[in-house]
C-alpha positions in Angstrom: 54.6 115.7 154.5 55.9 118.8 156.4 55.1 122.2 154.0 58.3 124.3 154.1 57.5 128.1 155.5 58.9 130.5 152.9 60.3 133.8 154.5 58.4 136.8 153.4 62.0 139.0 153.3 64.1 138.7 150.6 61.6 136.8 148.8 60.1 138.4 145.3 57.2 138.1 145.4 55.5 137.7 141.5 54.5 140.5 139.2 51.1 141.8 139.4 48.9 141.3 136.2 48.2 145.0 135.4 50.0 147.1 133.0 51.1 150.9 134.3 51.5 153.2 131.4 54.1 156.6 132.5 54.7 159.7 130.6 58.2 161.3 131.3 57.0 163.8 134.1 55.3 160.9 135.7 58.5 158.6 136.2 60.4 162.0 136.9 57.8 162.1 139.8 58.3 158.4 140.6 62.1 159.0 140.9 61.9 161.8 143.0 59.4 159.9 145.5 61.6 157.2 145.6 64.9 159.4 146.8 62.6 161.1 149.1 61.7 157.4 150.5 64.8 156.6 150.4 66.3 159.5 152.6 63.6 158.2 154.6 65.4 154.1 155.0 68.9 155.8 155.1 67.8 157.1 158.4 66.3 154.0 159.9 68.3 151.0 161.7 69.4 148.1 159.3 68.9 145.9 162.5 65.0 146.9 162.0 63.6 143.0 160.3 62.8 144.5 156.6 64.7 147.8 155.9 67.6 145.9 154.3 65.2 144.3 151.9 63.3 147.7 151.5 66.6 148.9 150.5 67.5 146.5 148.3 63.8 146.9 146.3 64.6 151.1 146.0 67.6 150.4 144.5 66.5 148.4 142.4 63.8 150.3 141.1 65.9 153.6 141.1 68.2 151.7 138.2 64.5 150.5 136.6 63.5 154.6 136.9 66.7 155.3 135.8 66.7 153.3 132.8 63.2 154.5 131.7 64.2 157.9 132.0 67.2 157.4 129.5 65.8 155.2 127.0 64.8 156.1 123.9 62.2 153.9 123.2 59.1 154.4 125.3 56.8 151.5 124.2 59.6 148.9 126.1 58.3 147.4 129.3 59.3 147.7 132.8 58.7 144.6 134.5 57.2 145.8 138.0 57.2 143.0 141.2 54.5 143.1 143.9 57.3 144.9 146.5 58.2 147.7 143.7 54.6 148.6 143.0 53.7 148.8 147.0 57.1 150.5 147.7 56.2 152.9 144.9 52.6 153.7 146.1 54.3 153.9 149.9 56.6 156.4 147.9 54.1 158.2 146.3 51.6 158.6 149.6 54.9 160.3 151.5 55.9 162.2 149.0 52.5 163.9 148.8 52.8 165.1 152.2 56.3 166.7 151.6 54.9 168.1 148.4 52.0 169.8 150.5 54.3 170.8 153.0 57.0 172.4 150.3 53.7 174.3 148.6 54.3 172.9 145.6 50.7 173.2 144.1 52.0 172.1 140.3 53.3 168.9 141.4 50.2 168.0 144.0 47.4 166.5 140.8 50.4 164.5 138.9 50.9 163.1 142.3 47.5 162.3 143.4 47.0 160.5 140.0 49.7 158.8 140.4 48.5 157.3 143.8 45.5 156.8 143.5 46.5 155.2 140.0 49.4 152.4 142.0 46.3 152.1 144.7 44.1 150.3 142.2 47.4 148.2 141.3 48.5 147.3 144.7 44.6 146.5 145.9 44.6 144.1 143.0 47.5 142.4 143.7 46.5 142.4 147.3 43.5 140.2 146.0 45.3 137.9 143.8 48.1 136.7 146.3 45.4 136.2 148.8 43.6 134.1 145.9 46.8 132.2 145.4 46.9 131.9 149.3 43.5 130.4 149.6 44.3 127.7 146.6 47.0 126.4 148.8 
């Protein structure tokens, strides 16, 4: 019995078990991380194996940001896949650097939290799709 490969790109990949709790400035910081990322795709080749699905994931989580930015109640989930939550953290770690590099000393601790904070997440996840790799 031949095991069919399953292509890592455009494939979801499942939700990781942890639950994230934001606070308004915290998704306002997401948001902004993820438009700073995402001037970051904008200027890459679409020929390049995984930016159209990177693409695809921001925009998607931009409407998800967008969403729990306008809503009025707060206690509603936001489902979160394994590619948001590293996409995220990727956004997050970059947009560090550009807050260091802007001198914006207010917005540098929020954003360190935050990081360190989808870290945890993502190393978690990490270890649970390698479990589920291994059980295979």
């Amino acid at each position: 019995m031949k095991r069919k490969r399953r292509r890592h790109s455009g494939e979801r990949n499942p939700q990781p078990n942890s639950k994230l709790f934001f606070s308004l400035p915290t998704v306002r910081i997401l948001k902004d991380a993820l438009c700073f990322f995402e001037s970051f795709l904008n200027g890459k080749s679409d020929t390049l194996p995984n930016i159209p699905f990177a693409k695809e994931v921001v925009a998607e989580l931009k409407r998800k940001l967008s969403e729990m930015l306008e809503r009025e109640e707060w206690n509603k989930d936001t489902p979160l896949d394994y590619n948001e939550i590293h996409l995220l953290h990727t956004s997050c770690a970059m947009y560090l650097i550009e807050l260091a590099y802007l001198h914006k000393a207010d917005l540098l601790p929020p954003c360190i939290a935050l990081c360190k904070q989808l870290a945890i997440v993502v190393e978690q996840a990490e270890k649970d799709v390698a479990q589920e790799k291994r059980k295979r």
